[in-house]
C-alpha positions in Angstrom: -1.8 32.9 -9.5 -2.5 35.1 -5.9 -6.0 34.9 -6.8 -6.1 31.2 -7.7 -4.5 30.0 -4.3 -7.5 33.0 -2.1 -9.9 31.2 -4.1 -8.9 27.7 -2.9 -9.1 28.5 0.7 -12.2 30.5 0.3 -13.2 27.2 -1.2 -12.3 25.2 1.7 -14.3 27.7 4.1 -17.0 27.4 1.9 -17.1 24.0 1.0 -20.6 24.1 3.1 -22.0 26.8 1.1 -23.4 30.3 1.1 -27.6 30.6 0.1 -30.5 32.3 1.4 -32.0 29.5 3.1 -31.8 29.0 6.9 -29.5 26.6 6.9 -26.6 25.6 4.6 -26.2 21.9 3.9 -23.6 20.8 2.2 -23.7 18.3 -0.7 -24.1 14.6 0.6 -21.9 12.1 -0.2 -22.8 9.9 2.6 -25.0 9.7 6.0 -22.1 12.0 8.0 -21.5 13.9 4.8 -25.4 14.6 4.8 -25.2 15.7 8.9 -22.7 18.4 7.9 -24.6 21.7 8.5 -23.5 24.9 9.0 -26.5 28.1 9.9 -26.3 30.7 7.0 -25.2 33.3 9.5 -22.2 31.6 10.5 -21.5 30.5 6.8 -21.8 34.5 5.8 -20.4 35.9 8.7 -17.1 33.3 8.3 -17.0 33.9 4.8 -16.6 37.5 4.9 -13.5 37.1 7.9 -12.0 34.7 5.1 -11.9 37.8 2.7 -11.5 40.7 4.5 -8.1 39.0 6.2 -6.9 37.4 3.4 -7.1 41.2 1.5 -5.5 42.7 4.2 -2.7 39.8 4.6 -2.1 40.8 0.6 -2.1 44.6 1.0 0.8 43.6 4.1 2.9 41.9 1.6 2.5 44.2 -1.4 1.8 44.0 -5.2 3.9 41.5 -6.9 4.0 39.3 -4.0 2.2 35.6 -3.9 -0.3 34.9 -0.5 -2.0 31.6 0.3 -3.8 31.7 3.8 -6.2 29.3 5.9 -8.9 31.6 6.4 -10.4 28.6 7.9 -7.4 27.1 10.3 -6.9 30.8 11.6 -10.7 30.8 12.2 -10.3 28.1 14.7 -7.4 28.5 16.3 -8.9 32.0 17.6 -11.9 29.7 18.3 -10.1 28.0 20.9 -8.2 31.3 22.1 -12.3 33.3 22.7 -12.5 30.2 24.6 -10.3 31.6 26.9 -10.5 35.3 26.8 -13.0 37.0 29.1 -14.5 40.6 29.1 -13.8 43.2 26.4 -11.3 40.6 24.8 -13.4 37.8 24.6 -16.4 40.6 22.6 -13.2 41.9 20.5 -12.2 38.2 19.2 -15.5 37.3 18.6 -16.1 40.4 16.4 -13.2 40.2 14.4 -14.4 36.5 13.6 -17.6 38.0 12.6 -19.7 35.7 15.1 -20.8 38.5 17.4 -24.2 37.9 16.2 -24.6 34.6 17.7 -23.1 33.0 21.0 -20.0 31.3 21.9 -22.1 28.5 22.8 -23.5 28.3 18.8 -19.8 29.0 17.6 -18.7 26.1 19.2 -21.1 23.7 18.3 -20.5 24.8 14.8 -16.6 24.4 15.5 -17.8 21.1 16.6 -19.3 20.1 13.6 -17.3 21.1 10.9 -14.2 19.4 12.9 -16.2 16.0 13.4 -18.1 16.2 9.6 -16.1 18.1 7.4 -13.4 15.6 6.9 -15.8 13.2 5.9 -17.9 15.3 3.4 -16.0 13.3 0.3 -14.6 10.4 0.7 -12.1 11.3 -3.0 -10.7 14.0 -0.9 -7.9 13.8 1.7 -9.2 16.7 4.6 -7.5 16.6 7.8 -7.8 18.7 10.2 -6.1 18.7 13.7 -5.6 21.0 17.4 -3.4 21.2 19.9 -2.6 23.2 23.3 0.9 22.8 24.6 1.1 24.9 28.1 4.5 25.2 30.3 4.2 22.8 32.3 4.8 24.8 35.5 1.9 27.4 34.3 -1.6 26.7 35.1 -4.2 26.0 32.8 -7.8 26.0 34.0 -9.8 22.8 34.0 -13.0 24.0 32.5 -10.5 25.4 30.0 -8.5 22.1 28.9 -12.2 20.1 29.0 -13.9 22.8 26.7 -10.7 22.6 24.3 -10.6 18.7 24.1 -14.9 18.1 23.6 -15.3 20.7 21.2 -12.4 21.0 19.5 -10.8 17.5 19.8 -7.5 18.6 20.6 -4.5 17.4 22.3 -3.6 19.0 25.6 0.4 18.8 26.9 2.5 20.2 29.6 6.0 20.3 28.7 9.3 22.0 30.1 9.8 25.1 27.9 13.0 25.3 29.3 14.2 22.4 27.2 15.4 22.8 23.5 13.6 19.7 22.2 9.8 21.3 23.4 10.2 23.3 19.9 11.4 20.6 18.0 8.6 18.3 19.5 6.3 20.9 18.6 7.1 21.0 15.0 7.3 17.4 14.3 3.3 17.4 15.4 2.9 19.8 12.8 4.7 18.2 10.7 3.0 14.9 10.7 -0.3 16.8 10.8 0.4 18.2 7.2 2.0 15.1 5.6 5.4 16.7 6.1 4.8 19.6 4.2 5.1 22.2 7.1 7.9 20.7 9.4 8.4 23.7 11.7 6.3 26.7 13.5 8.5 27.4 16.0 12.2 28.8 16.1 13.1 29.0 19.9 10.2 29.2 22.8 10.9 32.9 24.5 10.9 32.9 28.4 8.1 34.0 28.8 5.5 32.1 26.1 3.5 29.9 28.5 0.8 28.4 25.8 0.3 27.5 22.2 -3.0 26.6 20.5 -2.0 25.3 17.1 -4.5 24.2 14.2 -3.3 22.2 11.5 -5.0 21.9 8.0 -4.5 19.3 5.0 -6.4 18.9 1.5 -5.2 16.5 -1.1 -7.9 16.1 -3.6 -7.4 14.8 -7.2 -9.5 17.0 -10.3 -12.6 15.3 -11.2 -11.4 15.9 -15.2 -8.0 15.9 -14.6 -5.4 18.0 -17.5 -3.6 15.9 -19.9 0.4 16.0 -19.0 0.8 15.8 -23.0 -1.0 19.0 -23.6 1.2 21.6 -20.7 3.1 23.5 -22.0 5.7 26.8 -21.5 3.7 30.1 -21.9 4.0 33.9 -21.0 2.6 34.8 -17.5 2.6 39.3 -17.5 3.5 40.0 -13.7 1.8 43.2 -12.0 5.1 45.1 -13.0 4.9 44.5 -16.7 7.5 42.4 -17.2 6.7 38.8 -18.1 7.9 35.2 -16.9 7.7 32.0 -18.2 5.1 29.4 -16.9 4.5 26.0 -16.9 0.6 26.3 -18.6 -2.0 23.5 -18.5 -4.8 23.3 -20.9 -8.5 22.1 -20.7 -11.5 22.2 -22.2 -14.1 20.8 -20.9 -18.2 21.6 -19.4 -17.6 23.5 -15.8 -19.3 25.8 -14.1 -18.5 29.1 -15.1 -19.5 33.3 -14.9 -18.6 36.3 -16.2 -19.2 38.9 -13.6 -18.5 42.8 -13.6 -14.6 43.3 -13.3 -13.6 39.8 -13.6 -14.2 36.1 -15.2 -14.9 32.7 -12.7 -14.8 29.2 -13.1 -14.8 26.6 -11.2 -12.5 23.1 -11.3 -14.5 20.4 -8.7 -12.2 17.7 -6.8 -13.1 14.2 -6.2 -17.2 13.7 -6.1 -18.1 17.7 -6.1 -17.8 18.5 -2.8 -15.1 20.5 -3.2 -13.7 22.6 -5.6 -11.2 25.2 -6.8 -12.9 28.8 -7.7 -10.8 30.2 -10.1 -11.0 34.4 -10.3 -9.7 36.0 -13.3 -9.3 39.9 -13.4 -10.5 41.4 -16.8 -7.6 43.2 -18.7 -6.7 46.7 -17.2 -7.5 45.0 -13.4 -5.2 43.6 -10.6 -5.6 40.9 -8.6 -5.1 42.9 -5.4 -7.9 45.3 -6.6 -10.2 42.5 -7.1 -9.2 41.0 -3.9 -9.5 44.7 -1.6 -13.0 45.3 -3.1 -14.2 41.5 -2.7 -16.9 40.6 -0.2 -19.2 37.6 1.0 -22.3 39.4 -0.9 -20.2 39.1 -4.0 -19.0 35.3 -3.2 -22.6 34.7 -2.8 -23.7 36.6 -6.2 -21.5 34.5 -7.5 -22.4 31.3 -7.0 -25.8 31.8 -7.7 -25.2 33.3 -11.3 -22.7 30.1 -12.1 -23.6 28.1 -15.1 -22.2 25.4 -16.9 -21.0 25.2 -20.6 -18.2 24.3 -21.9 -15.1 26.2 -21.7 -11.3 26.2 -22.4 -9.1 27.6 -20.1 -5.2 27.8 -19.4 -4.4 27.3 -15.8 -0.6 27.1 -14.7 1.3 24.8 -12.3 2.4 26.2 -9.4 3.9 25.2 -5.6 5.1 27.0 -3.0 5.4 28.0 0.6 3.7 30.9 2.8 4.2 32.3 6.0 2.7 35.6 7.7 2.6 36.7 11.3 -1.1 38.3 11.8 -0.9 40.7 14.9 -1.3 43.7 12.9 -4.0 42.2 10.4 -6.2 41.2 13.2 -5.5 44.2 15.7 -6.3 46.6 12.4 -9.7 44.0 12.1 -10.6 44.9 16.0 -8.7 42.6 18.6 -5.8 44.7 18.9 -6.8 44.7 22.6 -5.6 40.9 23.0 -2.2 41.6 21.8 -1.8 44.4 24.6 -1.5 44.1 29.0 -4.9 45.2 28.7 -6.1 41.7 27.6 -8.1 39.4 29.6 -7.8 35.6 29.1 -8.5 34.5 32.7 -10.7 31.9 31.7 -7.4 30.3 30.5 -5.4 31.6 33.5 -7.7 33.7 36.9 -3.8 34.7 38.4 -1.9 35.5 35.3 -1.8 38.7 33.4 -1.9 37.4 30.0 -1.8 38.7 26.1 -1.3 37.2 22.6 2.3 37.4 22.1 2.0 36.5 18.1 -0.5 34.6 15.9 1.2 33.3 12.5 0.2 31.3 10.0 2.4 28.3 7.8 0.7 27.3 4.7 1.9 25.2 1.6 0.0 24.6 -1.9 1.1 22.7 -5.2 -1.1 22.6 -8.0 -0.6 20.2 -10.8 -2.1 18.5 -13.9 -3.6 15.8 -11.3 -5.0 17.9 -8.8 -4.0 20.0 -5.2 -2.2 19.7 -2.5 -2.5 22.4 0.1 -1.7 22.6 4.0 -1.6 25.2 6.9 -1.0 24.9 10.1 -1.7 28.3 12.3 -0.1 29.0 15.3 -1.0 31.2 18.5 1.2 32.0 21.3 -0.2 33.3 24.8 2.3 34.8 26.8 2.9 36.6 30.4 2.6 40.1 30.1 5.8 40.6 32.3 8.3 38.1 32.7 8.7 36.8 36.4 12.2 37.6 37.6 13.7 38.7 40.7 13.5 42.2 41.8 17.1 43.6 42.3 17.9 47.5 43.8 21.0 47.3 41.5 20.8 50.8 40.4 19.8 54.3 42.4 16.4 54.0 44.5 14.5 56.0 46.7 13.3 55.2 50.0 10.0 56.7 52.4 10.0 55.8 55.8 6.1 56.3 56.8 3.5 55.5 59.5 0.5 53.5 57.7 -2.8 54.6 59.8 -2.0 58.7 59.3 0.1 57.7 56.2 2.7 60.5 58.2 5.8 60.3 56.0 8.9 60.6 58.0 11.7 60.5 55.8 12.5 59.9 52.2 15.7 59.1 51.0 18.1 58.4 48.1 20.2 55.8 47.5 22.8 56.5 44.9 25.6 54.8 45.6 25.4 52.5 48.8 29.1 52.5 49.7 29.3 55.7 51.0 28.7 56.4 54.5 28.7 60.5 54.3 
């Protein structure tokens, strides 16, 4: 079941393709469907981020655990954060997103693109996607910043009081209407010193293009990683998809709406776990895969399942190289020139059912940027020392202790 939801939003990431040519189009549907291009190095590149942190999101929450992850959303909200960073942060973002090859520039185009197109590439299929920035509203944001965010990555821009209780909740109703109401909140409480939020928010609703028969689920075994078994709600087909049989583990493939999307379904073989499959599983293999798909008919057992996800991703991505940005050595002063700045946490929402009609699935990441030290007054409330000195021959003439400044003697 782990390995069905990775393969969904590797999917989704996908959905524009991985081959050898230049460029990757995606399948057209229509004329903006048809515009929808993505260069192979950024489809490579992107699709080995989506594995390598969805592995080491699993190997944080442990065998026996479920994970479903945007791969994608978390892709662009970091997009908009290397916006923003400058210097060794700005390299270290852009490496862990695997786009140190080309230039921010290219990225964002691409971010561009796949915002403006990818919604559109079936019109079956329900894709939404969605940004905002919400900055204190007594905290400056640069201008080149806020234009950059709202041309390339069509988000919303707001200054609000953070001081004020309803900020949060106004915060997760935007999320919540992003996803269809299936993630209504992100935030808890804003901490004194957050200052800004870039938030992506993600939904897919596509219907099976052979949908199961209701008639024909039903109860089955399911053997969890610890031995024991559970009892499943199972869904039958059998029907022609495109399917492989590679070393280590069985693929097929169930396509929503017109084709342009579809669920990649990878089964361990007996004797191997998911979370092996998943820690040795790269963009070469994705790749290999696709190309050695072929279709024949095949009947296959696939059961229902729905639930909610959340993971905070500070160690996943400092471990992947942009620990740096989570530290007072980061630099995002092409957000902020005055402020010391750092990501305070990057987290990640998600929801998925799966059913006999189709998927439902929805994420909605969130990053917060944060002052480095909180603002508050300076108070001698405790023991303090003192130098009395002359500043051209920096002559020290007294120093001093204050331990207690009651006493006279």
């Amino acid at each position: 079941m782990k390995m069905i939801a990775i393969a969904l939003v590797a999917a989704i990431l996908s959905a524009v393709g991985c081959n050898k040519s230049s460029v990757v189009p995606a399948v057209p549907t229509d004329s903006t469907a048809n515009s929808l291009r993505v260069s192979a190095p950024f489809a490579d590149q992107t699709t080995q981020f989506a594995f390598d942190v969805a592995g080491r999101v699993n190997q944080q929450g442990g065998t026996g655990k479920n994970m479903f992850l945007s791969p994608l959303s978390l892709h662009i909200v970091l997009g908009m954060l290397l916006n923003g960073a400058d210097g060794q942060t700005a390299q270290a973002i852009q490496k862990t997103l695997k786009l140190d090859a080309q230039t921010l520039s290219e990225a964002n185009q691409t971010y561009q693109n796949l915002l403006l197109k990818l919604p559109k590439a079936d019109p079956q299929v329900t894709l939404t996607l969605a940004n905002s920035i919400w900055y204190r509203n007594t905290f400056a944001v640069t201008q080149s910043f806020q234009d950059l965010i709202r041309q390339t990555f069509g988000a919303t821009i707001s200054a609000e009081n953070f001081n004020d209780p309803a900020t949060a909740s106004k915060i997760n109703a935007w999320a919540s209407e992003k996803t269809n109401g299936r993630i209504p909140k992100v935030i808890d409480q804003i901490q004194s010193d957050n200052v800004l939020f870039a938030l992506n928010a993600l939904y897919f609703k596509g219907n099976w293009q052979t949908q199961f028969n209701a008639e024909q689920t039903y109860d089955a075994p399911f053997r969890l990683a610890s031995g024991q078994e559970t009892t499943v709600r199972m869904m039958r087909q059998k029907t022609p998809m495109r399917r492989a049989f590679r070393e280590g583990y069985t693929a097929f493939e169930l396509p929503y709406g017109s084709d342009q999307f579809a669920m990649t379904v990878l089964l361990p073989a007996g004797g191997r776990s998911a979370d092996s499959l998943l820690q040795a599983y790269t963009a070469s293999e994705w790749t290999a895969l696709q190309q050695s798909m072929s279709k024949a008919s095949m009947d296959i057992g696939l059961p229902k399942f729905t639930m909610s996800y959340e993971t905070r991703l500070n160690a996943v991505l400092s471990a992947m190289g942009m620990a740096d940005a989570f530290t007072n050595q980061a630099n995002f002063s092409r957000m902020n020139p005055t402020e010391r700045l750092a990501l305070s946490f990057v987290k990640q929402n998600t929801f998925v059912a799966v059913d006999e009609q189709g998927t439902e699935a929805a994420a909605v990441t969130t990053g917060g940027v944060s002052t480095t030290s909180i603002q508050m007054p300076t108070l001698c409330d405790r023991p303090f020392l003192f130098v009395i000195h002359e500043r051209t021959t920096k002559t020290v003439l007294f120093i001093g202790k204050i331990a207690n400044p009651t006493q006279s003697n």
